[in-house]
C-alpha positions in Angstrom: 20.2 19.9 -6.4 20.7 17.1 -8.9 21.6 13.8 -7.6 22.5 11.2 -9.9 21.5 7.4 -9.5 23.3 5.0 -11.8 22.1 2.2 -13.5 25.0 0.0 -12.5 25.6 1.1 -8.9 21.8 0.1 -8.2 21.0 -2.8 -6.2 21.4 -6.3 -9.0 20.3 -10.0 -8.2 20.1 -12.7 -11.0 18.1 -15.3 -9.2 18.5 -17.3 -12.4 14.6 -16.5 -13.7 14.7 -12.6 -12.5 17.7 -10.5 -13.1 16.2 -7.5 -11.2 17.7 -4.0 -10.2 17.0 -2.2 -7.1 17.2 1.8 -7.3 15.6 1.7 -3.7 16.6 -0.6 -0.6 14.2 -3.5 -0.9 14.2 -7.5 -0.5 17.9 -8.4 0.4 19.5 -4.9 -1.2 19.8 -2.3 1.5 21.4 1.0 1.3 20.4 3.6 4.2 21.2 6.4 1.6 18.3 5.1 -0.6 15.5 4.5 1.7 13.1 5.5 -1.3 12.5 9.4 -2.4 9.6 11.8 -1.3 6.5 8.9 -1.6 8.5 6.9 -4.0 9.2 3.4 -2.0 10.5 1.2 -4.7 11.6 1.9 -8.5 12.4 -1.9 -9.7 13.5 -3.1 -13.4 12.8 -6.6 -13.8 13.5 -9.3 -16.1 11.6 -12.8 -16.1 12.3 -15.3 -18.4 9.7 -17.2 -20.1 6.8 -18.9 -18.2 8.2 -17.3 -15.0 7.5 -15.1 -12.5 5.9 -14.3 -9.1 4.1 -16.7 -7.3 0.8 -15.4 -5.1 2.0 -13.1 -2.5 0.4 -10.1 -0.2 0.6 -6.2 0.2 -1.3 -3.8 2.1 -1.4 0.1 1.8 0.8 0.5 -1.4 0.2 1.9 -4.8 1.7 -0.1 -6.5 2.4 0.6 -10.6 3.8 -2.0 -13.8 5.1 -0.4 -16.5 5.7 -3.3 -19.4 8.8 -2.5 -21.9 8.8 -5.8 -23.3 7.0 -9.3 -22.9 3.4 -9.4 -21.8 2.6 -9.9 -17.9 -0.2 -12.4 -16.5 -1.8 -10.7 -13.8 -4.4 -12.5 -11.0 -5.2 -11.6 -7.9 -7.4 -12.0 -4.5 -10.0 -9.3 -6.2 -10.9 -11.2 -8.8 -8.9 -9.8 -11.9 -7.3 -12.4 -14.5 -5.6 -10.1 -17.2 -2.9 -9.7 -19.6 -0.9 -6.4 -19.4 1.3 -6.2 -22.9 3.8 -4.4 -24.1 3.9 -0.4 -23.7 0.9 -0.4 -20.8 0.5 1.0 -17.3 -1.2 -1.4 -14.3 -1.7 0.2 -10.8 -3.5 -1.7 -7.9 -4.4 -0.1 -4.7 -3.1 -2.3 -1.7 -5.5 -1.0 0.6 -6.5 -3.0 3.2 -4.7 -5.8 1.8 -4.3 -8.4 -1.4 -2.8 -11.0 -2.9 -1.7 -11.6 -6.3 0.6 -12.9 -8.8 2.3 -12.2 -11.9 4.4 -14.3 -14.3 5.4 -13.6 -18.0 2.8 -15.0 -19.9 4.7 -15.7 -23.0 7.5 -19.4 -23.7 9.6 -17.4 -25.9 10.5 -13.6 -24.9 11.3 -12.6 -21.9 9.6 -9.9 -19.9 10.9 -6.5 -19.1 9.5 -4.2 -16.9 9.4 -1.6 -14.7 8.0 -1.7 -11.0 7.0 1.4 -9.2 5.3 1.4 -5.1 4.3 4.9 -3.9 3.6 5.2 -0.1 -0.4 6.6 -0.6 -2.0 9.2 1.6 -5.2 7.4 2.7 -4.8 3.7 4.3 -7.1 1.0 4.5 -8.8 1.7 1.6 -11.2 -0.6 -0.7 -8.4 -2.5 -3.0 -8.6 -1.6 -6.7 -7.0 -2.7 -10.1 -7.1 -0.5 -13.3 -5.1 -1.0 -16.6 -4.6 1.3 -19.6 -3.0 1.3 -22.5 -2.1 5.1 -23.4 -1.2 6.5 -27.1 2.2 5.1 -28.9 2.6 8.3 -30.5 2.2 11.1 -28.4 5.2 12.7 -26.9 4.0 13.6 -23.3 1.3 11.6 -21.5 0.1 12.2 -17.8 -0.2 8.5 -16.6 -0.8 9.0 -12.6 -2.6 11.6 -10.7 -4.6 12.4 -8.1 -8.0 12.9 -9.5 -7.5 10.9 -12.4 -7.7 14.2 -14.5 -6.4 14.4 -18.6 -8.0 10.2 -18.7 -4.7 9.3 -16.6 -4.9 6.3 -13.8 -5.8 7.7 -10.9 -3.2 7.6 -7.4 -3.9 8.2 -4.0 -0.9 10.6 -3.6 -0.5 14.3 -4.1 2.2 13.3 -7.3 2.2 13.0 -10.6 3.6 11.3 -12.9 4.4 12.2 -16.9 5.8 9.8 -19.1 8.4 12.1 -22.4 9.6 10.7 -25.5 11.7 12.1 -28.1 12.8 14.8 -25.6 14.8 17.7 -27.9 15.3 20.4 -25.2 12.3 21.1 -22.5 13.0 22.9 -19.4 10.2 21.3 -16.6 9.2 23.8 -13.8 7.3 23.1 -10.2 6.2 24.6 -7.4 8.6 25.6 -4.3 9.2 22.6 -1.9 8.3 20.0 -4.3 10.3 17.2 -5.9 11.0 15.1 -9.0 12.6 12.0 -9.9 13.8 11.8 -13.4 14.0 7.9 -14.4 15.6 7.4 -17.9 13.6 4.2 -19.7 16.2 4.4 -22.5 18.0 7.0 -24.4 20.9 9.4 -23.9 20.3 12.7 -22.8 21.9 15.8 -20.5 19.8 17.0 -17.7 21.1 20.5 -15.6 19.5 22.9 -13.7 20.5 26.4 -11.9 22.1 24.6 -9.1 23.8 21.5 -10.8 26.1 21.8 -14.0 25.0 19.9 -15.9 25.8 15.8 -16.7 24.8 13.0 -19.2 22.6 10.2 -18.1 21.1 7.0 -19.9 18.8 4.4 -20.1 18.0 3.3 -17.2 19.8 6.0 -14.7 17.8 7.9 -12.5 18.0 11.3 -10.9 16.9 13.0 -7.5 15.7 16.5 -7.8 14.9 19.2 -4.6 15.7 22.4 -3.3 14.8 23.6 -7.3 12.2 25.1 -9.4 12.8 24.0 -12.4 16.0 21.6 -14.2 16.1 21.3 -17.8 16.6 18.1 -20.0 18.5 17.9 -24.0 18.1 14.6 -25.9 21.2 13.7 -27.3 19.7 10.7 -29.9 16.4 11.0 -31.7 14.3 8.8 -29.7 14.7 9.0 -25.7 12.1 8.1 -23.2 11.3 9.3 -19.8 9.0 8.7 -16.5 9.4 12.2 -14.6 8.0 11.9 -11.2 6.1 15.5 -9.1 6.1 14.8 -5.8 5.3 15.9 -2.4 
């Protein structure tokens, strides 16, 4: 089953500085038919106009994962870390047993896009952790999250994965019985279908709930597409 989840039937706030969208119930957006999928919480697109952002706030046991499309992010936080995540990179802290931190766009003329992803994790109360990576510009399919870190990804405590696509022509993605996916389209047109769904266009910035299937298969329809396909649990 294939389950389509529209870019503009997702939760949307403009708070002035952050015009954010919701795919998940979260802050003041609730929906009790999206609670969050398998061990993904919250799937957020933000934007945060220049010299804004979040102030110093907590978490505890969440992974939590920053995806930058545009703008460069100014990350500090209660473990000691004062970076810069830019354009094109992947952060990801462990919550564990609790931190604080902030983020604001770090640039006065651009605004900053990005993407914000929290994955319930399968251990609590761990040691909090930050790592940041920038992965290859070129390649068309990169393993950015899993378990044990393996193929130089960033490593998640959850039994998912997750693979970032570009330039998608036609690939047909296969996983084991019981599992899950989430497709989530960064931007592009494509058609996704699979043996129990006809299949139906989606775009940049729609997402789609996969289970009950084996495999589903995806055909770009413009010559450059990019997409975050989520294996889960």
């Amino acid at each position: 089953m294939l389950v389509l989840r529209k870019a503009n039937e997702r939760g949307h706030f403009n708070h002035g500085w952050l015009d954010t969208y919701h795919s998940f119930s979260f802050a003041g957006y609730y929906d009790e038919k999206f609670m969050g999928f398998s061990v993904l919480r919250v799937i957020n697109e933000d934007r945060v106009l220049p010299n804004q952002g979040f102030g110093t706030h907590s978490h505890k046991d969440m992974e939590i994962l920053t995806y930058v499309l545009n703008g460069t992010i100014a990350h500090k936080d209660s473990m000691g870390n004062e970076e810069h995540v830019p354009s094109g990179e992947f952060q990801i802290m462990s919550a564990g047993s609790g931190i604080t931190h902030s983020e604001f766009n770090a640039l006065s003329s651009e605004p900053l896009h990005f993407y914000q992803i929290w994955i319930t994790p399968n251990v609590l109360g761990i040691t909090p952790r930050y790592e940041q990576k920038a992965f290859s510009k070129s390649d068309s399919k990169i393993l950015i999250l899993s378990p044990n870190a393996e193929e130089e990804s960033l490593k998640v405590y959850q039994d998912m994965r997750l693979w970032l696509y570009r330039d998608i022509a036609n690939e047909t993605f296969t996983f084991q019985n019981g599992r899950k996916a989430y497709i989530q389209v960064v931007h592009g047109q494509l058609e996704i279908s699979s043996n129990q769904t006809q299949s139906f266009h989606i775009q940049t910035s729609d997402g789609v709930m996969c289970y009950g299937e084996s495999c589903f298969t995806l055909k770009g329809l413009d010559s450059h597409n990019e997409v975050l396909i989520f294996d889960l649990p």
